[in-house]
C-alpha positions as CSV (number, residue, x, y, z in Angstrom):
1,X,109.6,121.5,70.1
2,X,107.1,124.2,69.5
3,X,103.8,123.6,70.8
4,X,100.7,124.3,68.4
5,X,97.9,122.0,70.0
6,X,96.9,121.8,73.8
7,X,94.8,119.2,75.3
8,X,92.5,119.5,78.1
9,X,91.2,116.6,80.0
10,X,89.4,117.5,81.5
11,X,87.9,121.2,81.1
12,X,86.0,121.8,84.8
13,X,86.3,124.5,86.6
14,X,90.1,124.6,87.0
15,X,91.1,122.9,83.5
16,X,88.7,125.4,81.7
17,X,90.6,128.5,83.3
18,X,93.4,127.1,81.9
19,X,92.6,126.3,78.7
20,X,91.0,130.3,78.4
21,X,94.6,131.0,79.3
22,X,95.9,128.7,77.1
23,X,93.8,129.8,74.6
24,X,94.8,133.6,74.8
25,X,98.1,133.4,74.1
26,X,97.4,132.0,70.3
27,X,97.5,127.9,70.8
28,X,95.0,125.8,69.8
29,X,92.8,123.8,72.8
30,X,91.5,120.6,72.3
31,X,89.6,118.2,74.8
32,X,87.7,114.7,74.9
33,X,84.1,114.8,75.8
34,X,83.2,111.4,75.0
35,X,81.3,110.1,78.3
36,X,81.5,113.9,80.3
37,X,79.1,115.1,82.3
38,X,76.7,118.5,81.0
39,X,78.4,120.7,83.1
40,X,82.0,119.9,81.5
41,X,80.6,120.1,78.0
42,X,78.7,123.1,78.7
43,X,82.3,124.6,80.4
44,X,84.3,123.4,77.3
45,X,81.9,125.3,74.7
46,X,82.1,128.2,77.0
47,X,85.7,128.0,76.9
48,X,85.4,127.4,73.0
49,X,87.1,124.2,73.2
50,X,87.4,122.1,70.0
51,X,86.0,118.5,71.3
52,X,87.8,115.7,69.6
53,X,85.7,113.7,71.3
54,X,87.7,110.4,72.1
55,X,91.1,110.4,74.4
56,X,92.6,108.9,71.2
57,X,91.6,111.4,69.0
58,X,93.0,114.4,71.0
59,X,96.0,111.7,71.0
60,X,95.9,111.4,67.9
61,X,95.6,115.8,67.4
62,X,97.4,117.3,70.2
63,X,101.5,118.1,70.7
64,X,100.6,118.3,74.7
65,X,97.9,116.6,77.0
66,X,97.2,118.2,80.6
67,X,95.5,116.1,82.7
68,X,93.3,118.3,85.4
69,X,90.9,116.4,87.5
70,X,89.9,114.7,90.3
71,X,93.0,113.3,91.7
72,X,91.4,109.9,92.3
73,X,91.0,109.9,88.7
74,X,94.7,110.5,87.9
75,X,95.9,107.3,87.7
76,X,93.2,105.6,85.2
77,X,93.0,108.8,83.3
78,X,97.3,108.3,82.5
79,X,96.4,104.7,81.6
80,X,93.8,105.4,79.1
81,X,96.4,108.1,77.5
82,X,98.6,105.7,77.4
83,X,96.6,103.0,75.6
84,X,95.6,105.5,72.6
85,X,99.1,106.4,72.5
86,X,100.1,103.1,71.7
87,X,97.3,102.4,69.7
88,X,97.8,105.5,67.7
89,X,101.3,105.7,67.7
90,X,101.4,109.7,68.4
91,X,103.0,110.6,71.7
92,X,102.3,113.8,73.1
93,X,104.0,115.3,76.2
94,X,101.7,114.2,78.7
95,X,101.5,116.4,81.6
96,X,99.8,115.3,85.3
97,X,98.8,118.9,86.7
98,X,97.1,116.9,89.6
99,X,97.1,116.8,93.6
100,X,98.9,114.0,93.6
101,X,102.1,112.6,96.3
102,X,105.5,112.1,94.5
103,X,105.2,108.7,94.3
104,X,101.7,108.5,92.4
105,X,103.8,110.9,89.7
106,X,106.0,108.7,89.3
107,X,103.6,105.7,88.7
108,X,101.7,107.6,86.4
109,X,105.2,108.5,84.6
110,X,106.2,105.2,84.5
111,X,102.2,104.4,83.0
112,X,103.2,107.3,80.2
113,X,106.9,106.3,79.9
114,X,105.8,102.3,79.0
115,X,103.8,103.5,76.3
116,X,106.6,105.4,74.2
117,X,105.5,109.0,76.0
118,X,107.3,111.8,77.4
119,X,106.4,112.8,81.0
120,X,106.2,116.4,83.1
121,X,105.4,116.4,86.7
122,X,102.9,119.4,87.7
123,X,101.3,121.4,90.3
124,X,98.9,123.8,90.4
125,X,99.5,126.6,93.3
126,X,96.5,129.2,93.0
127,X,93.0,129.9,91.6
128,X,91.8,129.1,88.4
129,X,93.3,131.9,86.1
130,X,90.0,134.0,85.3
131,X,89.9,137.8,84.8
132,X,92.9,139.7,87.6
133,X,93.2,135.8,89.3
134,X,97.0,134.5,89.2
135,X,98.6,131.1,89.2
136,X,101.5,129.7,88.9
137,X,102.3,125.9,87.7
138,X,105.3,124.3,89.4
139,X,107.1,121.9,87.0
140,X,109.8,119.3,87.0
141,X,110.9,116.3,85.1
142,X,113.9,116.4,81.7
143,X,111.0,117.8,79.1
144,X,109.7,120.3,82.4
145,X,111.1,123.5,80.7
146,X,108.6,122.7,77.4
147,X,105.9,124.2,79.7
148,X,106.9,127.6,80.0
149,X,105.5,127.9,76.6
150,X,102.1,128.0,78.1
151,X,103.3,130.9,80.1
152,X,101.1,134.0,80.6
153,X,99.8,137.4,82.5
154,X,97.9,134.8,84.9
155,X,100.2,131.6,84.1
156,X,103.6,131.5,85.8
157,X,105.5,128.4,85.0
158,X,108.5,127.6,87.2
159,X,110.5,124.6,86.6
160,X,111.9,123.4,89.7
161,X,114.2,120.4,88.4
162,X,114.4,116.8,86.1
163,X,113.3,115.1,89.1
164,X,109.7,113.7,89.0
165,X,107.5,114.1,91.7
166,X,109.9,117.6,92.8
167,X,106.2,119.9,91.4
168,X,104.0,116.8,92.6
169,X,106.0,117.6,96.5
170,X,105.4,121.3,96.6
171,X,101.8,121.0,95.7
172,X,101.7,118.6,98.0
173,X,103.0,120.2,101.0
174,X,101.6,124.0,100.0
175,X,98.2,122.0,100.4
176,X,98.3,120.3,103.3
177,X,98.7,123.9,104.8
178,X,96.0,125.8,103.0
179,X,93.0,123.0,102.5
180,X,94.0,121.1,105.9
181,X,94.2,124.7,107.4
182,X,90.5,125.0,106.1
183,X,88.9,121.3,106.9
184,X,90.5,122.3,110.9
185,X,88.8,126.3,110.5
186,X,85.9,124.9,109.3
187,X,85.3,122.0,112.1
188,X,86.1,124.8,114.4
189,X,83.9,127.1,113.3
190,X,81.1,124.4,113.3
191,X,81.5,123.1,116.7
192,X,81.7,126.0,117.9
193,X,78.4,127.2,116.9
194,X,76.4,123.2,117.5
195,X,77.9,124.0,121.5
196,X,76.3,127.6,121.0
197,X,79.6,129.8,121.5
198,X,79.8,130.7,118.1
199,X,79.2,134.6,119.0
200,X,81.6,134.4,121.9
201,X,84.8,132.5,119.5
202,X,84.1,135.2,116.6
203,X,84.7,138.4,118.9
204,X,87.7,136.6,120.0
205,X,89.4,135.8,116.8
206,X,88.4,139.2,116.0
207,X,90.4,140.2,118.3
208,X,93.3,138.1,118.8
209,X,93.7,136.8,115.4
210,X,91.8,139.1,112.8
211,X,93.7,137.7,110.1
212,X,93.7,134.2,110.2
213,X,90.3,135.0,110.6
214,X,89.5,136.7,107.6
215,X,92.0,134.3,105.7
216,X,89.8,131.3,106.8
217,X,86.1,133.0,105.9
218,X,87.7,133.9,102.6
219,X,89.0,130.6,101.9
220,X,85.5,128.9,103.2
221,X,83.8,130.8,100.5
222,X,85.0,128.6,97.4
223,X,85.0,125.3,99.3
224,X,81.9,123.5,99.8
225,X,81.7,122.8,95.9
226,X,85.3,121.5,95.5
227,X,85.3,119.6,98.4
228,X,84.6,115.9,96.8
229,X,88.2,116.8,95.0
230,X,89.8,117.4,98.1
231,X,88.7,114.4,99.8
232,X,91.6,112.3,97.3
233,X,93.8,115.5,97.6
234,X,94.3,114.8,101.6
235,X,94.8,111.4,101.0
236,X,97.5,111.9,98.7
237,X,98.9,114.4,100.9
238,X,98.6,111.9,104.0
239,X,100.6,109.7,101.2
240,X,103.2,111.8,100.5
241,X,104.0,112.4,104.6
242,X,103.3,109.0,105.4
243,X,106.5,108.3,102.6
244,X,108.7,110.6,104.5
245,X,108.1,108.6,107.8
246,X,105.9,111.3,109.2
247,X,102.1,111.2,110.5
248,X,99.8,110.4,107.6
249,X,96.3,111.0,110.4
250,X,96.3,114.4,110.5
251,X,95.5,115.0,106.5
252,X,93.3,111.9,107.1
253,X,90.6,113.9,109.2
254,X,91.0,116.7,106.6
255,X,89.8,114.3,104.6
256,X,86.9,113.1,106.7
257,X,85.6,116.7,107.1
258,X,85.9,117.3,103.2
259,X,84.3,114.0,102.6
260,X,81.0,114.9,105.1
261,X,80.9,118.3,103.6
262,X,80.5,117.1,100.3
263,X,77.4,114.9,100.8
264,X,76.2,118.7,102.0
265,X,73.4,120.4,99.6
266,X,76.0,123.4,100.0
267,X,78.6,120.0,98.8
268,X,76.5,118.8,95.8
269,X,76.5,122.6,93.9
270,X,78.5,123.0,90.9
271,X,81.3,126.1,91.9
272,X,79.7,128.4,88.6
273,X,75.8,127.8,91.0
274,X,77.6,128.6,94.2
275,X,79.1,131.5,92.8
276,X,75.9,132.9,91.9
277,X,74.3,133.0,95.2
278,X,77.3,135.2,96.4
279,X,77.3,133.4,100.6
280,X,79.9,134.8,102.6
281,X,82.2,132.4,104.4
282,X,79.8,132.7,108.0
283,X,76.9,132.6,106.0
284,X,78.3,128.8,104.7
285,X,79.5,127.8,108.0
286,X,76.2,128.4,109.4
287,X,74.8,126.4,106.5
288,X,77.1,123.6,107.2
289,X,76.5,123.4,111.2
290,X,72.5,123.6,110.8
């Protein structure tokens, strides 16, 4: 099957990178902007997106759908895909490219699967793919090695196996390091400076740990506006350990930090405001502790 016509749903921050990708290496992107909010519409124009306007007319248009959004969306987002594909009677390859456990995969493949669709399990490891940024897209799932069409200079596809939930798994447990790495830095970093020894832990990870220092400011930078998303991301990581008979509570309080952080006015901006103002990762920390 050679792919001609991409969707998008939907085209934010991460799913308009991709679609610029997606878009560079000669296929056509459609998305569904029936219902979205400015900022998406405003990204998808940016992006040059064609908007089809309803899920069943990109249905009805596209070879492939990608489905990048807020995990807690996943779920009902694979349901209405699935109701224009039956109503339509097209079937794309619908692909979930969403924090999500292996078991939510595999009830949103059996969602695609009911209505006469084909299914591949994805995760996203990596920044949007803008300018030198790199990701790569962890597949799996018996149509998984369709994807590697999309490769490109900042889209590495790697199919993993015909397994679903195999790409959901890795995302899954890559992010429970790096974001629940984060939600402990940054309540760390915050109590530290409300008990006034801010000044006093710096110059000591400075120098006894330097680089997990610098790894954690870095990664602080870019989080305050994504962290509604990641509040449904820890729970499905908290999921997806609780399903392998381990502790679920840890991810749970990443997800309580996330969660306070987004009702933040440093929460609330859009990532294209906050990357404007340019705020260094103890310049946000302070933010978030005052």
């Amino acid at each position: 099957m050679k792919l001609q016509n991409i969707g998008i749903i939907s085209p934010g921050d991460m799913g308009q990178g991709v679609a610029q990708s997606i878009k560079g290496i000669g296929l056509a992107v459609h998305t569904a902007l029936d219902g979205r909010s400015e900022r998406t519409r405003t990204l998808a124009r940016e992006a040059g997106l064609n908007d089809c306007g309803s899920m069943r007319n990109v249905v009805e248009t596209c070879d492939m759908l990608l489905s990048i959004l807020n995990p807690a969306a996943a779920v009902d987002n694979a349901r209405a895909a699935a109701a224009a594909m039956q109503a339509t009677g097209r079937h794309p390859v619908f692909v979930d490219c969403n924090a999500v456990a292996p078991q939510t995969a595999q009830e949103i493949a059996a969602i695609i699967r009911a209505a006469g669709g084909e299914f591949i399990d994805a995760g996203i490891i990596g920044p949007p793919p803008r300018g030198k940024a790199r990701m790569r897209i962890y597949v799996s799932g018996p149509q998984a090695p369709l994807m590697q069409q999309l490769s490109s200079a900042n889209v590495e596809v790697r199919v993993m196996s015909e397994r679903i939930g195999d790409a959901s798994a890795i995302k899954m447990c890559y992010a429970s390091y790096t974001k629940g790495a984060v939600a402990l830095g940054i309540e760390m970093l915050m109590a530290a400076r409300r008990l006034g020894v801010d000044a006093a832990l710096d110059r000591e990870l400075q120098e006894s740990a330097a680089d997990n220092r610098q790894w954690l400011l870095n990664r602080i930078t870019v989080m305050p506006p994504k962290a509604y998303r990641w509040v449904p991301e820890m729970l499905e990581i908290a999921k997806t350990f609780a399903g392998t008979r381990l502790t679920p509570r840890i991810l749970l309080g990443a997800a309580d930090m996330y969660e306070m952080i987004a009702q933040t006015p440093l929460g609330r901006e859009s990532p294209e405001a906050a990357r404007k103002q340019g705020r260094d990762g103890q310049r946000i920390v302070n933010g978030l502790a005052d």
